[in-house]
Every structure is written in structure tokens, then in C-alpha cells.
C-alpha positions as CSV (number, residue, x, y, z in Angstrom):
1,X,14.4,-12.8,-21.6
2,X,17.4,-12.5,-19.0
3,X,17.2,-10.0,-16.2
4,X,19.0,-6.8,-17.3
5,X,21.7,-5.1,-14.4
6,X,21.5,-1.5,-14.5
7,X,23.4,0.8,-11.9
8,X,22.6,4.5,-12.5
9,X,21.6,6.1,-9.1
10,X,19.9,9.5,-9.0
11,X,22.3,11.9,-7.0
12,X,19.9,14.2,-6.8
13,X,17.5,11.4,-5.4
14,X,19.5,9.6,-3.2
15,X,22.5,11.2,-2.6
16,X,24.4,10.3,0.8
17,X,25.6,13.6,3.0
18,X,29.4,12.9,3.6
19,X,29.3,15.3,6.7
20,X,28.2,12.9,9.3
21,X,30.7,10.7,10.5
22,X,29.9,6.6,11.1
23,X,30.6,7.8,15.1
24,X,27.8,10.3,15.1
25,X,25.4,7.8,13.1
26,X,25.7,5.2,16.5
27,X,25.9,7.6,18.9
28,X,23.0,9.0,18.0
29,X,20.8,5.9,18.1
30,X,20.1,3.0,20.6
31,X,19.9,-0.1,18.8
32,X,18.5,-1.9,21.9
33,X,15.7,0.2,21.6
34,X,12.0,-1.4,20.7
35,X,10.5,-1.7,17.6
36,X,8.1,-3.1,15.7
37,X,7.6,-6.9,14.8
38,X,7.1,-6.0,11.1
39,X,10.6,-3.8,11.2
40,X,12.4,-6.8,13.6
41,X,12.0,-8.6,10.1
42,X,14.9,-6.5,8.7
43,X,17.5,-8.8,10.4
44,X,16.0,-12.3,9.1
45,X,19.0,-14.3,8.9
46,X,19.9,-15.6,5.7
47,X,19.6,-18.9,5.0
48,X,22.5,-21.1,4.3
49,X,24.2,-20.3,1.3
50,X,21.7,-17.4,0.8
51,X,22.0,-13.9,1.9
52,X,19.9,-11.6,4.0
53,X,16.6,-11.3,1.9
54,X,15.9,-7.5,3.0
55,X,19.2,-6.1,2.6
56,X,19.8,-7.8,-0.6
57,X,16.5,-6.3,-1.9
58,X,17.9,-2.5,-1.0
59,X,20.9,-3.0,-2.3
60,X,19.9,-4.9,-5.5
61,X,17.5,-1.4,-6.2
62,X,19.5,0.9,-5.8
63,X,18.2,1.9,-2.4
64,X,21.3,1.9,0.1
65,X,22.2,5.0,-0.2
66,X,18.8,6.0,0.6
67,X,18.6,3.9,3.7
68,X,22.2,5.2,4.8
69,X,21.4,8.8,4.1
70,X,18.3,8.5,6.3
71,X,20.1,7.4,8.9
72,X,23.0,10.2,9.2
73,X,20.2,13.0,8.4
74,X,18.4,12.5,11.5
75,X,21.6,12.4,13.7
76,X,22.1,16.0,11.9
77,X,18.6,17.3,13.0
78,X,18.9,19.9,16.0
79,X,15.2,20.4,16.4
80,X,11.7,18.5,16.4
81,X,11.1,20.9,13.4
82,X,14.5,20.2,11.6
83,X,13.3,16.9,11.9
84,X,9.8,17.0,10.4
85,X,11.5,19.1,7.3
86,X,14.3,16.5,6.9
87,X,11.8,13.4,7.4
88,X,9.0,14.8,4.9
89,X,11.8,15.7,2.4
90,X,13.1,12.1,2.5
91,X,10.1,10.5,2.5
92,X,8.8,12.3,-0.7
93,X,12.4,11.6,-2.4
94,X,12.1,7.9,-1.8
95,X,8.3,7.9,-3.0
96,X,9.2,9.5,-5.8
97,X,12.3,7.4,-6.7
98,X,10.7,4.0,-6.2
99,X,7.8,5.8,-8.8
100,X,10.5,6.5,-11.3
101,X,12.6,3.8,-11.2
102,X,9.2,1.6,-11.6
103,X,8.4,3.5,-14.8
104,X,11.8,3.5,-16.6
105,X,12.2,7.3,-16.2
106,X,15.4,6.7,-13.4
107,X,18.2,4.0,-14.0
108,X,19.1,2.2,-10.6
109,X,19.8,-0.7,-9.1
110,X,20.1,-4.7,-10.7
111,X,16.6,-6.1,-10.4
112,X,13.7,-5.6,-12.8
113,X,12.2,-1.8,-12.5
114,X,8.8,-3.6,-11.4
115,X,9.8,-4.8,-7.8
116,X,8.4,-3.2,-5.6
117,X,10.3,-5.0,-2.6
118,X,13.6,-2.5,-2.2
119,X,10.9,0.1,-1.4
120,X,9.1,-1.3,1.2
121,X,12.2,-2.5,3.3
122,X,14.1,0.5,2.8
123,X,10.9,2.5,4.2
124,X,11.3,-0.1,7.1
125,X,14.3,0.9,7.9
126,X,14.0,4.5,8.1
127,X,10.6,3.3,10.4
128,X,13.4,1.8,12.6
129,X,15.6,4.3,12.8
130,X,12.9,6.5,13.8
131,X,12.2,4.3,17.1
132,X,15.4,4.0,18.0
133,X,16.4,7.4,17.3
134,X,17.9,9.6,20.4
135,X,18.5,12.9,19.4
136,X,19.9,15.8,21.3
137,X,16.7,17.0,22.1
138,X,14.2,16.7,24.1
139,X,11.4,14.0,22.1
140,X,8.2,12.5,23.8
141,X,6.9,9.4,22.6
142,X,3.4,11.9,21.2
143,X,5.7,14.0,18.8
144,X,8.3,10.7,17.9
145,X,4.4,9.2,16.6
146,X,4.3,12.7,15.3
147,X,7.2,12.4,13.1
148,X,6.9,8.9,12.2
149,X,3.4,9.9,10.7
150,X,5.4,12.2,8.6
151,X,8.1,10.3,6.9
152,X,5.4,7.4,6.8
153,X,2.7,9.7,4.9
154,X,5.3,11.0,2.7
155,X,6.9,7.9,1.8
156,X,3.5,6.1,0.8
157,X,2.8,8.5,-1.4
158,X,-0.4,9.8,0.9
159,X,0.7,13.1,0.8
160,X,1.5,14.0,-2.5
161,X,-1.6,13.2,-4.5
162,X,-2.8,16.1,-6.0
163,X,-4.5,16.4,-9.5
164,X,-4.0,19.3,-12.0
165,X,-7.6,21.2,-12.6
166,X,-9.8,20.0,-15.7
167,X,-8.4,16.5,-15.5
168,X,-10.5,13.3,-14.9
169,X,-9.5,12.2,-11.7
170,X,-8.6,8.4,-10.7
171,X,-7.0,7.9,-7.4
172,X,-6.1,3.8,-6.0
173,X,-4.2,2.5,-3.7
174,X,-1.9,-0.7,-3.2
175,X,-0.4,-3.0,-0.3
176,X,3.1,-3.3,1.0
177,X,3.9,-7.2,1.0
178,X,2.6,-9.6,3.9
179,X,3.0,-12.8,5.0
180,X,6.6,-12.8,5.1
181,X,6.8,-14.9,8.4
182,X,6.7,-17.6,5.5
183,X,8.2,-16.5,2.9
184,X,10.7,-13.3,3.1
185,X,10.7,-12.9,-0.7
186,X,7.1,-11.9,-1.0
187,X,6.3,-8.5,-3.5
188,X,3.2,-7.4,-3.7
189,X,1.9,-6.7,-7.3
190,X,-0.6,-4.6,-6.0
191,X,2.2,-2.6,-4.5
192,X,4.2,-2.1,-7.7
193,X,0.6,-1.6,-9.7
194,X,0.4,1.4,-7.4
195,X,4.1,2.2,-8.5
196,X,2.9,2.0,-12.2
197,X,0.2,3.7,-12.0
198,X,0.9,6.9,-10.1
199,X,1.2,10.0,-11.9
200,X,-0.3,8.3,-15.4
201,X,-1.8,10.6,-17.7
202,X,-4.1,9.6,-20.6
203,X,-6.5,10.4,-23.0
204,X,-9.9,8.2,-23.6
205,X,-12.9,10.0,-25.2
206,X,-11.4,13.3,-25.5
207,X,-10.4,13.8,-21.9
208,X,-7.4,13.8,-20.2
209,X,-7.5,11.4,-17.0
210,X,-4.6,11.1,-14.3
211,X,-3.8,8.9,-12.1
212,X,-2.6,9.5,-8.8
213,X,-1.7,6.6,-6.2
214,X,-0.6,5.5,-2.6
215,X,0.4,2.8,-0.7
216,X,-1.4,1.3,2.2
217,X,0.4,-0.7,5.0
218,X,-1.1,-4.5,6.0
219,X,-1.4,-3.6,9.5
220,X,-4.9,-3.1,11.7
221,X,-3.2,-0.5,13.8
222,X,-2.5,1.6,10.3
223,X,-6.2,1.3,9.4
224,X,-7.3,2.5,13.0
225,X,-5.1,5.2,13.2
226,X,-6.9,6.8,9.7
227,X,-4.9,5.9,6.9
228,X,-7.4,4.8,4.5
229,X,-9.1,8.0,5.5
230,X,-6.4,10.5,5.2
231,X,-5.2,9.1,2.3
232,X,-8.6,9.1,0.3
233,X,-10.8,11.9,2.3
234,X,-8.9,14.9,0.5
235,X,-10.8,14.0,-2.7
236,X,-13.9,12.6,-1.4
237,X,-15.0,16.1,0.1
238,X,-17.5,18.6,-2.0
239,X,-15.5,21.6,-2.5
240,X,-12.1,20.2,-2.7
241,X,-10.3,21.2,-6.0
242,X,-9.1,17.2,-6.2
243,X,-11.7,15.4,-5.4
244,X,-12.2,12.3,-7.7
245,X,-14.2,10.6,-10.3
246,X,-13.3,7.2,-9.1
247,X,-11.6,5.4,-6.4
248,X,-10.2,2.0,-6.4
249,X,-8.4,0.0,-3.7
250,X,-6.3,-2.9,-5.0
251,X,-4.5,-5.5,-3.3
252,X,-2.9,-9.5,-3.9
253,X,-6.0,-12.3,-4.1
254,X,-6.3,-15.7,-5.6
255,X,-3.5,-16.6,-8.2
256,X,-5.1,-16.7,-11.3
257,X,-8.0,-14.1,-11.2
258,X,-8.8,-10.4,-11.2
259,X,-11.5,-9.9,-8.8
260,X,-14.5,-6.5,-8.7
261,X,-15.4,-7.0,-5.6
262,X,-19.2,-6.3,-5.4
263,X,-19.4,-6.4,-1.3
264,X,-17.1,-5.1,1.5
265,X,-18.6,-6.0,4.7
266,X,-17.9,-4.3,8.2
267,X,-16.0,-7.2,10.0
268,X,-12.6,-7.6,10.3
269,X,-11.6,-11.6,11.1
270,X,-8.5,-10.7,13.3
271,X,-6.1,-12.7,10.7
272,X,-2.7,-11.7,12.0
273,X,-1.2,-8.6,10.2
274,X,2.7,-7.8,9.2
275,X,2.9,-7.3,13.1
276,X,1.3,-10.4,14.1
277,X,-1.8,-9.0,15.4
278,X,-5.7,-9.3,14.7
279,X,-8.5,-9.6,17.3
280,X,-11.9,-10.4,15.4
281,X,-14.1,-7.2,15.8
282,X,-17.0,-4.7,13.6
283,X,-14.6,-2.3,11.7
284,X,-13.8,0.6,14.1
285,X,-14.5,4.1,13.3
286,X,-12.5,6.4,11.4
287,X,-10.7,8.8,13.3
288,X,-11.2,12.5,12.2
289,X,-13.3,11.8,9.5
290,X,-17.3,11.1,9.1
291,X,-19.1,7.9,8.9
292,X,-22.9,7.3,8.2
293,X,-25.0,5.8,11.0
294,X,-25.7,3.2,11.3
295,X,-22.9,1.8,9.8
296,X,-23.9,-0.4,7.0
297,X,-23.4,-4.1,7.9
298,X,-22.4,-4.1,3.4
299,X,-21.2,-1.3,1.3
300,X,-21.7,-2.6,-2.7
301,X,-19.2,-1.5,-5.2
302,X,-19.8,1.3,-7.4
303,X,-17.3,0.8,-9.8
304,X,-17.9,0.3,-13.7
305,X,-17.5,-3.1,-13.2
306,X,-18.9,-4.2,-16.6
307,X,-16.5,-1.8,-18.7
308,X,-13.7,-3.3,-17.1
309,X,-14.9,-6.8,-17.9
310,X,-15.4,-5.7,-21.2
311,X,-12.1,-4.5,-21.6
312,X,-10.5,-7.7,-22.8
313,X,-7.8,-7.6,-20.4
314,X,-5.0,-10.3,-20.1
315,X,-3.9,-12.7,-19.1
316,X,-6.0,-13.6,-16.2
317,X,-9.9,-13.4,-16.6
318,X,-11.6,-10.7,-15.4
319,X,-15.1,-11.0,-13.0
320,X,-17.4,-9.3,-10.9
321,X,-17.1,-11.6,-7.7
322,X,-20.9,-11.0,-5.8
323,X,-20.3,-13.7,-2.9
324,X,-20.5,-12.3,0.5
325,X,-20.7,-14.4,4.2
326,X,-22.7,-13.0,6.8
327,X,-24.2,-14.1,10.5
328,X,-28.3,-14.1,10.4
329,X,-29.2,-11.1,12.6
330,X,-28.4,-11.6,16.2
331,X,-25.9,-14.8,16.0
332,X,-22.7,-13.0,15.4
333,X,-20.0,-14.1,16.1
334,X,-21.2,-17.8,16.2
335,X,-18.4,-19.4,13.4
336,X,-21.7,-22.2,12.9
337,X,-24.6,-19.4,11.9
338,X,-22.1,-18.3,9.3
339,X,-24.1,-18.6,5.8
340,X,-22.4,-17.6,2.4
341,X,-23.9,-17.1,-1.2
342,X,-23.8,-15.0,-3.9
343,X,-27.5,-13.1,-3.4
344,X,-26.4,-9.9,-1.9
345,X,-27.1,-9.1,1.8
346,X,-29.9,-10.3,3.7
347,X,-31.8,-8.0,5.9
348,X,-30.8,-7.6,9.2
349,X,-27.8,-9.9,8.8
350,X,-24.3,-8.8,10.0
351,X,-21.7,-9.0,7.9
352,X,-19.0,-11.9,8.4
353,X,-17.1,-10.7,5.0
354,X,-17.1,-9.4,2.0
355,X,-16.1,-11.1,-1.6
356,X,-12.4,-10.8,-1.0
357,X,-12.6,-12.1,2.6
358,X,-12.3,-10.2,6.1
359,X,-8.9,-9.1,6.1
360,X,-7.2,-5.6,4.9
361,X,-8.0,-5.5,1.9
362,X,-11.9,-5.8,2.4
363,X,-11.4,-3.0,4.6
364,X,-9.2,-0.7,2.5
365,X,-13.1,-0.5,0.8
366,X,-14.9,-0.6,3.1
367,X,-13.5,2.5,5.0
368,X,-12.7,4.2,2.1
369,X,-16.1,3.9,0.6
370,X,-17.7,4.2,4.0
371,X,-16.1,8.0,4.2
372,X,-17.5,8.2,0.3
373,X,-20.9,7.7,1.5
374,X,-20.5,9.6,5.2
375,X,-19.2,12.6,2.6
376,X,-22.1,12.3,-0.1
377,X,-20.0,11.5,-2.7
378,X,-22.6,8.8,-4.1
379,X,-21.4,10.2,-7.3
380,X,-17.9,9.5,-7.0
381,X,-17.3,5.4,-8.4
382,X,-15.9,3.4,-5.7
383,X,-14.8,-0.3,-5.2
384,X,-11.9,-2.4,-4.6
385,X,-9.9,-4.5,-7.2
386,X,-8.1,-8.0,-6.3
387,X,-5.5,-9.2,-8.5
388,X,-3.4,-12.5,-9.0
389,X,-1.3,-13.6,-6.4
390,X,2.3,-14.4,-7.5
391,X,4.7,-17.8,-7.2
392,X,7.9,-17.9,-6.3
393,X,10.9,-18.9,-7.1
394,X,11.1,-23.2,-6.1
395,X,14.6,-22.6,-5.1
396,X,14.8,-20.9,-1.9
397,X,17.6,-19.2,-2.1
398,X,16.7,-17.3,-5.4
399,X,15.3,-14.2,-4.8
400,X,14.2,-13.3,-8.4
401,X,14.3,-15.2,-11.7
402,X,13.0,-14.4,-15.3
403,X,9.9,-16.9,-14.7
404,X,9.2,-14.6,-11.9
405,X,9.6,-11.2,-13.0
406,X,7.8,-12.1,-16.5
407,X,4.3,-13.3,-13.8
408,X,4.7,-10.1,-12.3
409,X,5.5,-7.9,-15.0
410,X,1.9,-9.4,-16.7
411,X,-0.2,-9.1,-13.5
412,X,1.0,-5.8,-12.9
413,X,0.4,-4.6,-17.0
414,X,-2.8,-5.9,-16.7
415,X,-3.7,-4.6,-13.4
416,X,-2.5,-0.9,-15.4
417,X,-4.8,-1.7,-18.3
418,X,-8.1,-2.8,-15.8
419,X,-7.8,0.8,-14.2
420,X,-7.4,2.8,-17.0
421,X,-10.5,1.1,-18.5
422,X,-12.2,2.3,-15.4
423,X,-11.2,5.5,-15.8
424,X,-12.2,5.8,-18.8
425,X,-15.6,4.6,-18.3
């Protein structure tokens, strides 16, 4: 089927405020400021005959006058507080955008609804402007953090997961796209899963269950700052009014496959993040939050693994993957003592990693089902889901095509499907 163009943006969304002029935009910013390596990404060059991957991807969603409206917002803020009020505001109007332009419910842009790319770079860019942000005011680099936390929480969806009482509660989480040092292009169907998924309602068994999601960024410095645990401690804890029947974290795997991981094991390998950095350590602590001592070398999934198997999903097979790699007690971090199988954790081994490896998204389970335990929510089902990985177009200087968006569009239906089984088991 060819790609459909529709252009219908949301004013009410996205509108841009006329009042600042392009003057006041640059004066109030220093573009030679730092920022991060993931944002410095925005200005990839385009390749011959191409054009500029992340500014195509804004534009092509419907996004600009998101980004642009960001930007002359903050030049208008007269106060830290202004600022916190504009930045949570605009951060909860682009989550709740991307989520409705990814379900159909809000016409925009001329890519297919399920890309989750125009959301993740125009986020960037309001990271960016953030940095390099000099206001009239007074700002120290503790309350700029302060404020980036803010649009960053909002805009991930992390702060606006609440459940209506007398609902069965599912809350999961996605990944922004990675790896893009080698290929710009990259989505995440993970990512646009989470898209899909929050805010679902439906019935199975007589009960209502809804669905509530957030987005998770693929750097180390986001997990040790708290992230997993601020996004998923609300609903682990014993009195709160939206705490959960089941948790899943999801993210891109092997192309092909739909993974339950059945270990998440407490070492990260260092593999460089969206920032370029990784140093191979035990995952740290949680800020904030609770964690059970010792801290369990393997946490094993608790999700209804076998339901989900059952569910008959398509088109990639679905399995519970029980392969693990650990170091025999005392030889960690020797690469050589390294021994990997499929018989769960040997005593008084350390864990090397877990079924879906040692990167982010064995530790997206492993803290959030680390606080799970720390809280006592053995009762709450937790685990992590990996999905198939996408391909992309051969022709580099094709950003989507129908081939693509139709891989996507299946991984991402049957990633919607595989929770909803869960949640209704």
C-alpha cells in the first residue's frame, strides 16, 4: 500500500506564539554553548543528494511547530518558575501529541502515524535549547538540571501515568532509538509500541484493563540519575491508588523474534550509549528509591510468560528465552571465566548478563524489578519484553518506504497484541 500524506496539525497542540520575534529567539540563546553528544546529532549533515535526517523527521510529522514554539517560549519566560510551568506544559503537549498522532486520533504530518522518530528528535531539540538557554535571569547549572528533568519527565510520558480506580493496571515502557552513529534513520519499535500502547483500554474476562506507558532514554547517565525508578516506583508502592498488576519493559532485540526474558542480571557491559559512553560496572543503586540487600546477582521474570506464548501472536514467534552468562564466584570481570547456558543461576556466581545481553534494556528490568522486590510487590508481575529489530531502507538516502513502514507497522501490532495478552492473564 503507498504511504498516505496527511497535513492536519493540532492548533491547540502545537500552536506557534507569534509574539516573539526571530531577534528575541537568538538573543536569548548561545548556540556555542555545550551540549550533549546524543543532541550534537541534530546537525548530522545530509548526505549528498539526501537531506538532514533529523530535521526531515520533524518536519515530515508534523512536529516544527512544536520545536519552533519551544524555542520562543523559553525566551518569554521571566522566572525559574515561569519556566518550569512553560516547560512541563510543553512537554506534556508533545507527549500527548506524538500519542495521538500514533493512534489515528490527530491528523499531522506526511509519514505513517507509527514513526516514532519526529518525537524523539524534536524532544532533542528542546533538550538543546535548554543547554544553551540564557535567560534574563539568574540560572545555576543545579536548577537548569532542574528544569531539564521537567520537560524531560513530561515529555517521556513519566509523569502523566496515572490509572482510573477499579481498572486492571498495566504500565511498560519503551526506548528512544540508538545506534544512530551508524545509521541516522533508526526508529525504535519499541518506542512507537509505547506510543500504541499508552492510554489503551480493554476488556478481557469481564475487567476493564488500561494501559499506561513511558519512554525510557538509551543513556547510562538517565538510568543512574533514577529514571527507571521514578518512572515505575509510583505504582510499585503498597498504598498508592495506581500501583500495578504488571509491569513490562520493552525494547528493540534480534530481528526476527519476540523475546520473555526469564533473567536480568546486575552488570552492565559499558557498550557505548546515545552519548557514547559505558564503563563496565555492577548496576549502581537507585537514587531515592529502595533496593534489597544484597542485591541479587539475577532477578527472574515474573511475567505470564506462558499466556503470552499461547497467545498466537504474529508474525514473529514468540519464546521464553532462559539463557543467562555469568562469572563463577570470585573471577569477575575475567572475559575467559565467562560461562553461559540456559540452567538458571549458579550459586555464588556473578552475573555477566541476562537473556537480552548487558546493555539498557537488561537494566530497564533489572532496576525496575529490583525496586519491585525492595518494595514487596512480589505480587505485582514483572519482566521485560524484546521485540524484532527493524531493516532499513537499502537506499541510503530513503528515509521511509512502504516495505519499511509495513515491518514496523507488524512488529509494533504484534508487540500491542503480546501485552494485552499479559494483561489479561
Amino acid at each position: 500500500m503507498r504511504l498516505v500524506t496527511v497535513i492536519a496539525v493540532s492548533a491547540a497542540l502545537l500552536a506557534v506564539p507569534q509574539t516573539a520575534t526571530a531577534a528575541a529567539g537568538r538573543e536569548c540563546y548561545d548556540r556555542g554553548a555545550p551540549t550533549t553528544y546524543e543532541e550534537s546529532r541534530i546537525e548530522t549533515p545530509a548526505l549528498p543528494g539526501g537531506t538532514r535526517v533529523p530535521y526531515h523527521l520533524v518536519e515530515a510529522g508534523g512536529f516544527t511547530p512544536y520545536a519552533e514554539g519551544l524555542t520562543k517560549a523559553l525566551c518569554r519566560s521571566r522566572s525559574i518558575a515561569d519556566a518550569r510551568r512553560t516547560l512541563q506544559r510543553r512537554g506534556a503537549q508533545l507527549w500527548q501529541a506524538a500519542v495521538l498522532r500514533a493512534q489515528g486520533k490527530l491528523r499531522m504530518g506526511t509519514i505513517d502515524r507509527y514513526d516514532d522518530r519526529p518525537l524523539y528528535w524534536t524532544r532533542l531539540m528542546g533538550t538543546r535549547d535548554l543547554r544553551q538557554w540564557r535567560p534574563a535571569f539568574r540560572l545555576t547549572e543545579a536548577q537548569r538540571a532542574g528544569l531539564l528533568k521537567t520537560y524531560e519527565y513530561a515529555a517521556r510520558g513519566v509523569s502523566s501515568t496515572g490509572f482510573a480506580p477499579g481498572v486492571g493496571k498495566v504500565l511498560i515502557s519503551g526506548f528512544d532509538p540508538y545506534q544512530l552513529n551508524g545509521e541516522i534513520r533508526r526508529s525504535n519499535p519499541s518506542g512507537a509500541s509505547a506510543l500504541q500502547l499508552d492510554g489503551l483500554r480493554y476488556t478481557a474476562g469481564g475487567r476493564e484493563i488500561r494501559v499506561q506507558a513511558v519512554l525510557l532514554p538509551v543513556t547510562w547517565s538517565g538510568f543512574n540519575a533514577g529514571i527507571v525508578e521514578d518512572a515505575f516506583g509510583p505504582h510499585l508502592t503498597a498504598r498508592s491508588r495506581d500501583r500495578a498488576d504488571l509491569i513490562m519493559t520493552i525494547s528493540q532485540g534480534n530481528r526476527g523474534l519476540m523475546n520473555i526474558e526469564q533473567w536480568a542480571g546486575a552488570w552492565r557491559g559499558g557498550v557505548p550509549d546515545n552519548n557514547n559512553e559505558g564503563v563496565p560496572q555492577p548496576v549502581p543503586p537507585a537514587p531515592r528509591w529502595p533496593q534489597p540487600e544484597p542485591q541479587p546477582e539475577f532477578i527472574e521474570t515474573t511475567l505470564p510468560h506462558a499466556a503470552m506464548v499461547a497467545a498466537g501472536t504474529g508474525p514473529w514467534p514468540t519464546a521464553l528465552n532462559p539463557r543467562l552468562c555469568e562469572w563463577p564466584a570470585g573471577t569477575r570481570p575475567d572475559p575467559a571465566a565467562v560461562r553461559c547456558h540456559n540452567a538458571g543461576p549458579t550459586p555464588g556466581a556473578q552475573a555477566q548478563s541476562g537473556g537480552g545481553g548487558s546493555y539498557l534494556s537488561n537494566e530497564s528490568m533489572y532496576r525496575s524489578n529490583r525496586l519491585r522486590l525492595a518494595l514487596g510487590a512480589t505480587d505485582i508481575a514483572g519482566g521485560h519484553l524484546h521485540i524484532s529489530a527493524l531493516v532499513y531502507p537499502a537506499d541510503p538516502l530513503v528515509i521511509i518506504d512502504d516495505a519499511f513502514a509495513a515491518d514496523r507497522a507488524a512488529t509494533i501490532n504484534q508487540t500491542v497484541a503480546l501485552v494485552k495478552a499479559a494483561g489479561a492473564a
